[in-house]
C-alpha positions in Angstrom: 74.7 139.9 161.1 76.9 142.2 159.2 76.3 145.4 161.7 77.2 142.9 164.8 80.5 142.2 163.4 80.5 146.1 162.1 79.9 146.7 166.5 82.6 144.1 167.6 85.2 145.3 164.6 84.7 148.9 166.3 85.3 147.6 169.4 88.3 145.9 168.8 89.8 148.8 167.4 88.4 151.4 170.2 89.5 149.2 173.1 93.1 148.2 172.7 93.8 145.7 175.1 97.0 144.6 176.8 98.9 141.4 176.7 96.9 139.9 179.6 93.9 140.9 177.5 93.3 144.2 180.3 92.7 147.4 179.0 95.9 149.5 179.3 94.5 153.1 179.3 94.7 153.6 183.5 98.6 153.3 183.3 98.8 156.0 181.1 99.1 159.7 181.1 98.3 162.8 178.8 101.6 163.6 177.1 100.7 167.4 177.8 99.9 169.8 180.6 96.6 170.9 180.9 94.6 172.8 179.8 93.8 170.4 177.4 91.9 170.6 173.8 91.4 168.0 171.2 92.1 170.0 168.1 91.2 167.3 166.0 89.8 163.4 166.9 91.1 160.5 165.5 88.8 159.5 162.3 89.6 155.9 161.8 89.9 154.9 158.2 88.0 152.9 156.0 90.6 150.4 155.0 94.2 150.4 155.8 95.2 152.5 153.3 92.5 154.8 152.9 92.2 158.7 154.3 91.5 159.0 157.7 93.2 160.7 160.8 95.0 158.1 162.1 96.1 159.9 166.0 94.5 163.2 167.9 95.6 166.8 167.6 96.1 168.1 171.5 96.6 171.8 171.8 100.2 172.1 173.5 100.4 175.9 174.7 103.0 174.6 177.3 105.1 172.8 175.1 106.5 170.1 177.1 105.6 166.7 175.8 106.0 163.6 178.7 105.9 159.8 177.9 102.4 158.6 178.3 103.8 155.4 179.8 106.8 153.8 180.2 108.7 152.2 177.3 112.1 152.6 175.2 112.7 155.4 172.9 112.0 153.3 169.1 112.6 156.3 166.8 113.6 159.9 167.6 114.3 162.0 164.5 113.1 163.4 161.7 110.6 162.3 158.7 109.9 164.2 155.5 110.2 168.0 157.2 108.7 166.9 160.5 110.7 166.2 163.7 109.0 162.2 164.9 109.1 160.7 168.2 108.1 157.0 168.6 108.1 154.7 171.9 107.8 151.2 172.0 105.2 150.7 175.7 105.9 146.5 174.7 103.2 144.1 173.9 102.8 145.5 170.4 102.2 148.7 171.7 103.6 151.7 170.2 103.3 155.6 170.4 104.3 158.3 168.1 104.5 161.9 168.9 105.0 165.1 166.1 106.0 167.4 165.9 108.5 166.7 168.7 111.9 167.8 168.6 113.2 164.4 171.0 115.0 164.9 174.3 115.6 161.7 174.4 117.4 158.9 171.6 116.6 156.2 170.1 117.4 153.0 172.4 116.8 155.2 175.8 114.4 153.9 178.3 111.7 156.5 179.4 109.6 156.5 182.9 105.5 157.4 182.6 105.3 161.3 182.7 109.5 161.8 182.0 109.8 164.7 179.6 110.7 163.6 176.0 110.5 166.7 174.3 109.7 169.7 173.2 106.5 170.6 170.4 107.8 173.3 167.7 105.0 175.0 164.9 104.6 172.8 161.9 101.0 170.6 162.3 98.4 173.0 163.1 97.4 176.3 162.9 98.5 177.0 166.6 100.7 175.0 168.8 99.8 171.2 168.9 101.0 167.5 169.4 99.6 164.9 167.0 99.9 161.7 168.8 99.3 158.4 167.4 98.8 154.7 168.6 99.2 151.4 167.3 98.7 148.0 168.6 100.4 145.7 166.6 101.0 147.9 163.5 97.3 148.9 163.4 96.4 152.6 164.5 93.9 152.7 167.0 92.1 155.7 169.0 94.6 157.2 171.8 91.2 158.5 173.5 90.7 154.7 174.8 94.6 154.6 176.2 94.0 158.2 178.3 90.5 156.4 179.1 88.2 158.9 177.4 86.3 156.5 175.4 83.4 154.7 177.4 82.5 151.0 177.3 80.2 150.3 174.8 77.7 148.0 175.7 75.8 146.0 173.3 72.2 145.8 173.3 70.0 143.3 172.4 68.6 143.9 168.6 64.9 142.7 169.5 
């Protein structure tokens, strides 16, 4: 019984799901032009507070960065050294994009694939976006909102 609930607590955080309770990953878009690269994948943590990487690394050669989805501009500035762009998609669903010096401010309302800003040097070893996702303050994998994650499907364990 403990590695079922291990399954369906991996699921829930792999397959955020919208306020209808439908996965929201077909309305969105990669916040970068292609070619794309996952420098590095989101490693979820153990507990809330323990290490882990809690968004992806996408190479960004181009360095336009677009809003995934539609939503208003929550935060646009900068955090510690690091220039931080956030956007509320409603429903408990919120995006965060750095380094990203904003095009936009806080309070403006963004359209799916509108510019937002621009990626500068500062998070990898070459050019990259780290973009994050939460669904109701919880990070979850961005893979399953640009629809890279596959169903799981649970098999029977005799």
């Amino acid at each position: 019984m403990p590695r079922l609930r291990s399954v369906l607590l991996a699921l829930a955080v792999l397959l955020p799901l919208g306020p209808s309770g439908a996965a929201t990953s077909a309305d969105w878009l990669w916040p970068v032009d292609p070619p794309r690269a996952i420098v590095r994948p989101f490693v979820a943590p153990a507990t809330p507070y323990a290490a882990g990487h809690r968004g992806i690394d996408i190479a960004a050669s181009g360095g336009v960065v677009r809003a995934p989805a539609s939503g208003v501009v929550r935060f646009a500035g900068v955090v510690v050294d690091r220039p931080v762009l956030s956007i509320d998609h409603g429903g408990g669903v919120i995006s965060s994009f750095e380094p990203v010096v904003a095009t936009v401010a806080a309070g403006d309302a963004v359209a799916r694939g509108q510019p937002i800003g621009t990626v500068v040097a500062g998070h990898c070893a070459s050019a990259c976006v780290h973009v994050g996702v939460r669904v109701d303050g919880q990070y979850v994998s961005p893979m399953a909102f640009f629809g890279d994650i596959p169903r799981s499907i649970l098999l029977p364990t005799r």
